[in-house]
C-alpha positions in Angstrom: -13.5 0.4 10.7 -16.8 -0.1 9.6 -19.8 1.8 11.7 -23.0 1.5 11.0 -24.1 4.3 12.9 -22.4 6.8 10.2 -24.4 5.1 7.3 -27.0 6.9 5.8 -27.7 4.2 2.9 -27.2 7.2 0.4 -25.3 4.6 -2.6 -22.2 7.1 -2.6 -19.5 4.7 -2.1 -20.9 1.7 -4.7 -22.5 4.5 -7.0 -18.7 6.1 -7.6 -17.4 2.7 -7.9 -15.7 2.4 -11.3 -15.5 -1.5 -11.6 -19.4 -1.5 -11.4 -22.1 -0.1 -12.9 -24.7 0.8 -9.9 -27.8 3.0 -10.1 -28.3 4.4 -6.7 -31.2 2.0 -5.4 -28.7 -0.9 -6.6 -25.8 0.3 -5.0 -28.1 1.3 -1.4 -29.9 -2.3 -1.5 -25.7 -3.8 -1.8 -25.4 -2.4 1.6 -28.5 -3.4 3.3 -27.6 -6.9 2.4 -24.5 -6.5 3.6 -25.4 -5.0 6.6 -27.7 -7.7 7.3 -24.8 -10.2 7.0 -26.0 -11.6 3.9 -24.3 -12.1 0.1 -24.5 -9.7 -2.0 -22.9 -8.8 -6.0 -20.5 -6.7 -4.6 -18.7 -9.5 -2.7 -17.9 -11.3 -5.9 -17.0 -7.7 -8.1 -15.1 -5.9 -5.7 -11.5 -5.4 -6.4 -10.5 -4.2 -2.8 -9.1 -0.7 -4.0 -10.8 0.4 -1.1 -12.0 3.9 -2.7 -15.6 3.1 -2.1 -15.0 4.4 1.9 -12.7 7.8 0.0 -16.2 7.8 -1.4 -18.6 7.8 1.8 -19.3 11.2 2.6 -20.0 10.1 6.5 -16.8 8.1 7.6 -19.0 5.0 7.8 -16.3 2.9 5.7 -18.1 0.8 3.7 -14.2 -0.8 2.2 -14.2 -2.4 5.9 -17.6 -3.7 5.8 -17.7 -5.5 2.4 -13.7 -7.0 3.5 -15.4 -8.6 6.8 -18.4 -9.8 4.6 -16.1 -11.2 1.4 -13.9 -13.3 4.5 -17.5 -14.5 6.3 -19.3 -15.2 2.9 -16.0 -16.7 1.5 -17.3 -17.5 -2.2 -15.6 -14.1 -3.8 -12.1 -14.9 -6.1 -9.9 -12.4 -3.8 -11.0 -15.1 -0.9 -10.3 -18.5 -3.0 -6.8 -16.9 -4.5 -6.0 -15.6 -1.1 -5.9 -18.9 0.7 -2.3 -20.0 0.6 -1.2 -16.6 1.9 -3.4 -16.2 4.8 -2.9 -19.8 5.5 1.0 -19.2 5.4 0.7 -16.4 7.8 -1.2 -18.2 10.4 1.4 -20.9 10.1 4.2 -17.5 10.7 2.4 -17.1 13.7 1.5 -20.6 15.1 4.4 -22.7 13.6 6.8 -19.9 13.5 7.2 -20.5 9.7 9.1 -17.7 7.5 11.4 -16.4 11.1 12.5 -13.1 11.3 15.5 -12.1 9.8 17.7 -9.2 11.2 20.4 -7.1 9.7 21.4 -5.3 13.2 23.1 -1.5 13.2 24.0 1.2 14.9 22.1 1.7 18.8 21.1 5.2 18.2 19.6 4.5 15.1 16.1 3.3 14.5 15.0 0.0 13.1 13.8 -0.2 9.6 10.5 -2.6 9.2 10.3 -4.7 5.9 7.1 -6.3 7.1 6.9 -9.7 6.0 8.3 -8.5 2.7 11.9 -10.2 1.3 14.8 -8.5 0.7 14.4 -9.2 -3.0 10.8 -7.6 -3.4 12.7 -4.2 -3.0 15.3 -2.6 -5.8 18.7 -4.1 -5.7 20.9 -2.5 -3.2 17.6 -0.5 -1.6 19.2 -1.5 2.4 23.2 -0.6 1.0 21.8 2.9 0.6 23.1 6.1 2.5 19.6 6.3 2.9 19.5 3.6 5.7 22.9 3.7 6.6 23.6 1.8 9.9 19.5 1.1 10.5 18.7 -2.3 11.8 16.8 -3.8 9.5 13.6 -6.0 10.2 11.7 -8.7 8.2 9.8 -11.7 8.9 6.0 -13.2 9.2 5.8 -12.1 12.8 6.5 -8.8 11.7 3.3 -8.9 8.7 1.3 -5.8 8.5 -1.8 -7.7 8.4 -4.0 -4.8 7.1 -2.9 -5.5 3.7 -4.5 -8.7 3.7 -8.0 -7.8 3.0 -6.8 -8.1 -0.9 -6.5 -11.7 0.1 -9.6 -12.4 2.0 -8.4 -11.8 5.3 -10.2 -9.1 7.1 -9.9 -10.7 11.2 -6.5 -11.0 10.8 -5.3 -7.4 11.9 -7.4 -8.3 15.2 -6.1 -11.9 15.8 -2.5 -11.1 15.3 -2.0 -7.6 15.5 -1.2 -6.6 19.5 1.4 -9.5 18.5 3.1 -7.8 15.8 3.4 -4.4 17.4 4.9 -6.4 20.4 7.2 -8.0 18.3 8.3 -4.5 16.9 8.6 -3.0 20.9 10.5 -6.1 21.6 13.7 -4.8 19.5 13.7 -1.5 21.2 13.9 0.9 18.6 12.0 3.4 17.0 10.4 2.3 13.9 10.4 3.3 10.5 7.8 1.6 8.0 8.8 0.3 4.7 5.2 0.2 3.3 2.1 2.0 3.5 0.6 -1.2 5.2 2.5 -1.3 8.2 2.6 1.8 9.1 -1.2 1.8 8.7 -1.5 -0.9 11.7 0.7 0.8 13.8 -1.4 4.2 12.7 -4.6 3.1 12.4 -5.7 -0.3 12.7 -3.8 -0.2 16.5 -6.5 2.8 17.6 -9.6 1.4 16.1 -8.7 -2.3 17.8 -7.4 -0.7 21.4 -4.0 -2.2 20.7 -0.8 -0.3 22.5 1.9 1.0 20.1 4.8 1.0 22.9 7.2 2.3 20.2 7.9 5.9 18.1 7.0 5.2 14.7 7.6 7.0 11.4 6.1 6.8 7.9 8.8 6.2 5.2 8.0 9.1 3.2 8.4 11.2 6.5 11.6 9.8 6.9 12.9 10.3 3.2 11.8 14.2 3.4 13.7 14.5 6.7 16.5 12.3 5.6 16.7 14.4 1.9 16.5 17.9 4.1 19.6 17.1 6.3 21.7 16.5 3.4 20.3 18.9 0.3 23.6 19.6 -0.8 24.1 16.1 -1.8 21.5 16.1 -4.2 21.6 16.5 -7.9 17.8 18.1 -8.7 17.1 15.5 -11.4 14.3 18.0 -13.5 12.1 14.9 -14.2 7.9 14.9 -14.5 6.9 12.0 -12.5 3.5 10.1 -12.2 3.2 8.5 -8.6 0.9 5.4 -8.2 -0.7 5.3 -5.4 -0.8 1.8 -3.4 -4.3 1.0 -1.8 -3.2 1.8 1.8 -3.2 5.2 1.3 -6.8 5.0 1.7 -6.3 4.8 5.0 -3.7 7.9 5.4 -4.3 10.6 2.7 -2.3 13.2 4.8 0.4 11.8 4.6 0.9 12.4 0.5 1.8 15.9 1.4 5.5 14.4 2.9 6.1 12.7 -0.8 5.1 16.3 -2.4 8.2 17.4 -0.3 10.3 14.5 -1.5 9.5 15.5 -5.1 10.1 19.2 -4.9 13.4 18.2 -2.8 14.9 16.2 -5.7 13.7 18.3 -8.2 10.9 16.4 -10.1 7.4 18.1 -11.2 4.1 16.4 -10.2 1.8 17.0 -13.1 -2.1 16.4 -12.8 -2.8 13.5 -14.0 -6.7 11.7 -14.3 -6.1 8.6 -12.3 -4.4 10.2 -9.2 -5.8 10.7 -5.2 -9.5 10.1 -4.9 -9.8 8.8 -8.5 -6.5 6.6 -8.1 -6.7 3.4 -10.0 -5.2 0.6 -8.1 -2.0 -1.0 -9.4 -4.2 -4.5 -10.2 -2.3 -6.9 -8.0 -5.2 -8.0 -6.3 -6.8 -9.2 -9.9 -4.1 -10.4 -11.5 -5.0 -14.0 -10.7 -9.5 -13.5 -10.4 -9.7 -11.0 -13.6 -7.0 -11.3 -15.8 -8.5 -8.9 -18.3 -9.0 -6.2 -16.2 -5.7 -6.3 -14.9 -4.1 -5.9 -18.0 -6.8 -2.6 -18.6 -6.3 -1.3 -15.6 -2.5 -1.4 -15.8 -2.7 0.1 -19.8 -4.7 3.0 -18.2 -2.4 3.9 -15.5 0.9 3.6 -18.0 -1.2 5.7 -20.7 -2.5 8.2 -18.3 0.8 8.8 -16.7 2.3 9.5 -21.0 -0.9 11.4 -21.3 0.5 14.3 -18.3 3.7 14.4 -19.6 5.7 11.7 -17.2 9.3 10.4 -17.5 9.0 7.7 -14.9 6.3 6.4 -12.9 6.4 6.1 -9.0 5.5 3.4 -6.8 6.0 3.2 -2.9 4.6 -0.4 -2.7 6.6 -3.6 -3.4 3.8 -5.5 -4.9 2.7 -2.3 -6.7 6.6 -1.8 -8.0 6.4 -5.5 -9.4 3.1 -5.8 -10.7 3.9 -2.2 -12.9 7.7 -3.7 -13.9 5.7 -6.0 -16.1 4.0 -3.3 -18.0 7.1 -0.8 -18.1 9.3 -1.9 -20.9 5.6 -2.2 -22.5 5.1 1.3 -22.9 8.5 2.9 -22.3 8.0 4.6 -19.4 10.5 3.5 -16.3 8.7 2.3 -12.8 11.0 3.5 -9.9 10.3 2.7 -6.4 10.6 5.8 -4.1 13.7 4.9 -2.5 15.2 4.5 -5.7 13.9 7.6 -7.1 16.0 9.5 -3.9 19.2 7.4 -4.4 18.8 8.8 -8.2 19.0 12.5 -6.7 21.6 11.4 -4.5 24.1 10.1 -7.5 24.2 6.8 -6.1 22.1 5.3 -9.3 20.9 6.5 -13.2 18.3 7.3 -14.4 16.8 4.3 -15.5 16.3 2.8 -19.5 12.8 1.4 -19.2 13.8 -1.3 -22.0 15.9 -2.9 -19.4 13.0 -2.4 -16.5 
C-alpha cells in the first residue's frame, strides 16, 4: 500500500522504468503530481507491471499510488479497457452474476481456490490430476482475488469487496490453497494492509506442489529439461515465495538457467496491453520468447492463467512450448508428455 511517509521523491521507481524514458527530475516531478492527486504522463504510459515499487528503495510503493490515481483520474487505456470487467465483478457481488461453482471432495482435504477463474482458463485435465486428488474445488465471482484488478483500472476494489471474499472462503470450512499468485496475495497481503481477518489456513500453490512432489518423489520421472519461468505481475507482491518453485524445479529435475528478463528485471507477460498497445505487446512478448532461446530453454513456465494464454499465442511462434506449472509436475509425474510446441 502506498505511504507517503516512506517517499523520499529520489525518481528510483519511474527512473528504472523500462516502458519510459525518465531523467530523474521527470520521473520525481511524476510523483509530486501524483501525490498531489493530480494527472500526470505516467497514468496514461504505465503498463501496471508493478516493478516500479521492486524499484523504490524505501517500501513507499509507488505501483499502489499510480493504480489508485489511474482509477481516480480515469482517462488512462488500462481504465477504459478495463470497464466491462470491473463492472462485471460488481454485478458478481451485487446481482450475484457468474455464482460459485463447487466440485466438493474429501473432508480432510483442503479446498482448492480457482478465483473467479473458469475451469477452461487452466490446462485440460489440470483438477483430474493426482495432484488435487479429492480437493474441493472453488470458483466463482464471489470468490475474485480483486488485487489483480489494478491491470483493469480497479484499485478500491480489494477494499470494497475483500473482507467479503475471504468470508466467502471461511464459509466452506476448509483450509485453502490458492490457484494464482493473485489470490493468495489478498489473503497474504492485501488482508494485513486493509485490517481484514483471514479466519482460514492458507497455502500458496507452489508451497503446495513442493510438498505435494516431496511426499511422493518416487513417482517422479526427473525430466532433465532447462526451463525459463515467467513471472506473473503478482509476484511483486511476494518475492519469497519464488524460492518454493526453485524446489519444484530441482524436484522434477529441470535446470533454471539465468536468463535477462527474470526477478527484478521481469518483463510482464503483456496481458494488460494487449488491447491499449498492441505493438508493445507483440515486443514484449518476442523479448521474453527470444530471451528464454537465448539461456538455453526447452519450455517456458507460467504460473498465471492469463499469463499461460497470452504466451500460447506466441509459442508455436518461436518453438518453444509454454507449460503451466501444474502441468509441468504432472509431466514429472508420467501423467502427460512433453509437449510439441507446433501443436501449443
Amino acid at each position: 500500500m502506498w505511504d507517503a511517509s516512506k517517499c523520499n521523491l529520489c525518481g528510483d521507481c519511474l527512473v528504472n522504468c523500462r516502458y519510459v524514458n525518465y531523467d530523474r527530475d521527470k520521473a520525481i516531478a511524476e510523483i509530486e503530481l501524483l501525490i498531489e492527486g493530480k494527472g500526470a504522463e505516467i497514468l496514461n504510459k504505465c503498463t501496471t507491471c508493478m516493478a516500479c515499487s521492486s524499484y523504490c528503495p524505501t517500501g513507499a510503493d509507488p505501483a499502489d499510488l499510480i493504480f489508485k490515481m489511474q482509477e481516480k483520474i480515469g482517462t488512462s487505456p488500462i481504465v477504459a479497457v478495463g470497464k466491462p470487467a470491473r463492472e462485471a465483478l460488481v454485478r458478481a457481488f451485487e446481482k450475484a452474476e457468474d455464482p460459485a461453482q463447487l466440485i466438493p471432495g474429501d473432508p480432510d482435504k483442503p479446498a482448492l481456490s480457482l478465483d473467479s477463474f473458469r475451469f477452461e482458463n487452466f490446462p485440460e485435465g489440470t483438477f483430474d490430476s493426482q495432484l488435487f486428488k479429492g480437493m474441493t474445488i472453488v470458483r466463482g465471482g464471489q470468490y475474485a482475488s480483486l488485487a489483480g484488478y489494478v491491470h483493469m483500472g480497479g484499485a478500491s476494489l480489494v477494499e470494497k469487496y475483500g473482507r467479503r471474499v475471504l468470508d466467502n472462503l471461511a464459509s466452506l470450512g476448509k483450509d485453502i490453497v490458492y490457484l494464482h499468485n493473485e489470490g493468495f496475495v489478498l489473503a497474504h497481503v492485501k488482508a494485513r494492509e486493509y485490517g481484514f481477518r483471514v479466519p482460514f489456513k492458507y497455502m500458496h500453490l507452489f508451497e503446495y506442489l513442493r510438498n505435494y512432489l516431496k511426499a511422493h518423489k518416487k513417482n517422479i520421472t526427473r525430466l532433465n529439461k532447462k526451463v525459463a519461468y515467467q513471472a506473473n505481475c503478482g509476484t511483486r507482491w511476494i518475492p519469497e515465495y519464488d524460492a518454493f518453485l526453485d524446489e519444484v524445479f530441482r524436484l522434477v529435475g529441470v535446470e533454471r538457467p539465468e536468463r535477462k528478463y527474470e526477478h527484478l528485471d521481469a518483463l510482464c507477460c503483456s496481458g494488460p496491453l494487449i488491447y491499449t498497445n498492441r505493438e508493445l505487446a507483440v515486443e514484449i512478448q518476442k523479448n521474453n520468447f527470444e530471451d528464454a532461446i537465448a539461456c538455453g530453454a526447452d519450455a517456458i513456465i507460467t504460473s498465471c492463467p492469463i499469463c499461460y494464454g497470452v504466451f500460447r499465442r506466441s509459442s508455436a511462434q518461436f518453438n518453444l512450448p509454454d507449460i503451466f506449472i501444474t502441468d509441468l509436475c504432472r509431466i514429472a509425474l508420467g501423467e502427460k508428455p512433453w509437449p510439441d510446441s507446433s501443436r501449443q
